[in-house]
C-alpha positions as CSV (number, residue, x, y, z in Angstrom):
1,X,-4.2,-95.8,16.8
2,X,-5.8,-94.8,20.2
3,X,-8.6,-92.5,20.4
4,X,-8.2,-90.9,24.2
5,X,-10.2,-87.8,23.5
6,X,-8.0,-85.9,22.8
7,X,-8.0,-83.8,19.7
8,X,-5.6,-84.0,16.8
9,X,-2.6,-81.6,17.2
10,X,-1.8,-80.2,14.0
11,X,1.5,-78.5,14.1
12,X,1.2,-75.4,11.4
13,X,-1.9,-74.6,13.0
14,X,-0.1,-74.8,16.7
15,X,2.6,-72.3,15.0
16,X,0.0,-69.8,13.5
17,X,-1.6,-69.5,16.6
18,X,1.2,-69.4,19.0
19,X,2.8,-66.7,16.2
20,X,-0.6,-65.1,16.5
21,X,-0.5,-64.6,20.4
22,X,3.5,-63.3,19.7
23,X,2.1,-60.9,17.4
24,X,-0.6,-59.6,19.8
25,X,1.8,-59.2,22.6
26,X,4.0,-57.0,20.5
27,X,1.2,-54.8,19.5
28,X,0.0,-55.0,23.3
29,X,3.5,-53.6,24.6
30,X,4.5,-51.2,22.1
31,X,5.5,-47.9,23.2
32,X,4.2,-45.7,20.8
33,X,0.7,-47.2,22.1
34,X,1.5,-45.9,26.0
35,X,3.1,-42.8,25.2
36,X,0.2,-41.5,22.9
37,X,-2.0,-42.4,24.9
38,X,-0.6,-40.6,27.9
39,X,-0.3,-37.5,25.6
40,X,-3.2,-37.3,24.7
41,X,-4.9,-37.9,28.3
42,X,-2.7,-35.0,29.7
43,X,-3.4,-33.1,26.1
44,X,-7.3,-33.3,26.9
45,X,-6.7,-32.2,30.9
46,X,-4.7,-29.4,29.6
47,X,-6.1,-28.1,27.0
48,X,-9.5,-28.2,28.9
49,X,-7.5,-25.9,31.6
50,X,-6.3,-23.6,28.7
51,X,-10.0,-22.9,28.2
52,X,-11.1,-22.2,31.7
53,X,-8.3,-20.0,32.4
54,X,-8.8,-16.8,34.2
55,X,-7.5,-13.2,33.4
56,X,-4.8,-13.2,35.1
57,X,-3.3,-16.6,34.1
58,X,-3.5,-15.3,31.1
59,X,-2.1,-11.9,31.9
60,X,0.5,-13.7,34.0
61,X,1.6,-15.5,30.7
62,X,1.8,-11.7,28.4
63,X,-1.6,-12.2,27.0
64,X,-1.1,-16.2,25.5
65,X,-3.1,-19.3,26.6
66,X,-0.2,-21.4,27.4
67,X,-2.0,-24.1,28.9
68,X,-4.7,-24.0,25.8
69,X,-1.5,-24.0,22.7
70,X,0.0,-26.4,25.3
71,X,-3.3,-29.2,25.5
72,X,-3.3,-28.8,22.0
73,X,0.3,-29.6,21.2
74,X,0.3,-32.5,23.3
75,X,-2.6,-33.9,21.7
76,X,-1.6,-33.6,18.7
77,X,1.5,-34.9,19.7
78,X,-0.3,-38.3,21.1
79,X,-2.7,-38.7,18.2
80,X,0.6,-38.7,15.8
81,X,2.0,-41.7,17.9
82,X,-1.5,-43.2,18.0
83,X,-1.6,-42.9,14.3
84,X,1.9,-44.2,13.8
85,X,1.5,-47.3,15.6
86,X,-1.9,-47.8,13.9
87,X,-0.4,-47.2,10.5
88,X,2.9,-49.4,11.2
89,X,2.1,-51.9,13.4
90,X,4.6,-53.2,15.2
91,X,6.5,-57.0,14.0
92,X,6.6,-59.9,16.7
93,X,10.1,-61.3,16.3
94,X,10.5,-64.5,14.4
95,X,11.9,-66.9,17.6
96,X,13.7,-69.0,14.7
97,X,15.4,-66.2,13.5
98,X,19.3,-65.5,14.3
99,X,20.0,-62.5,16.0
100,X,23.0,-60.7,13.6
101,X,26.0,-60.7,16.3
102,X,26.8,-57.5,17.3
């Protein structure tokens, strides 16, 4: 037995971590993340325009706030992804699994 410094490498806890760091990346990456979060930056911008709209964007648009029902739509659009993807998490592949063949 040599002692070089080095720590003891235990291999379940080098397969946690590394299916940790898989797991993380998956989360990081998943769409449902990007896209609500886009919606609901553009939701906020929008709707925020909806509100400051003159008289005659409005009367332009027969009377509705478009860019107010709009925002809001959007946003509510974006907080539903940001839910789902908080709710449902997305699953790092297992790399030991066999893909089915197609």
């Amino acid at each position: 037995m040599s002692n070089d410094g080095k720590p003891a490498q235990d291999p379940l806890i080098d397969e946690t971590q590394a299916e940790e760091r898989r797991s993380a990346a998956a989360r990081l990456f998943d769409i449902r993340r990007v896209i609500g979060g886009l919606f609901v930056a553009y939701g906020i911008i929008v709707s925020l325009i909806g509100v400051f709209d003159s008289r005659a964007e409005i009367d332009k648009a027969e009377g509705v706030r478009i860019n107010l029902w709009a925002g809001l739509v959007m946003l509510a659009f974006g907080l539903l992804m940001l839910l789902w993807q908080w709710v449902r998490p997305a699953e790092a592949p297992n790399p030991n699994e066999q893909q089915p063949d197609a």
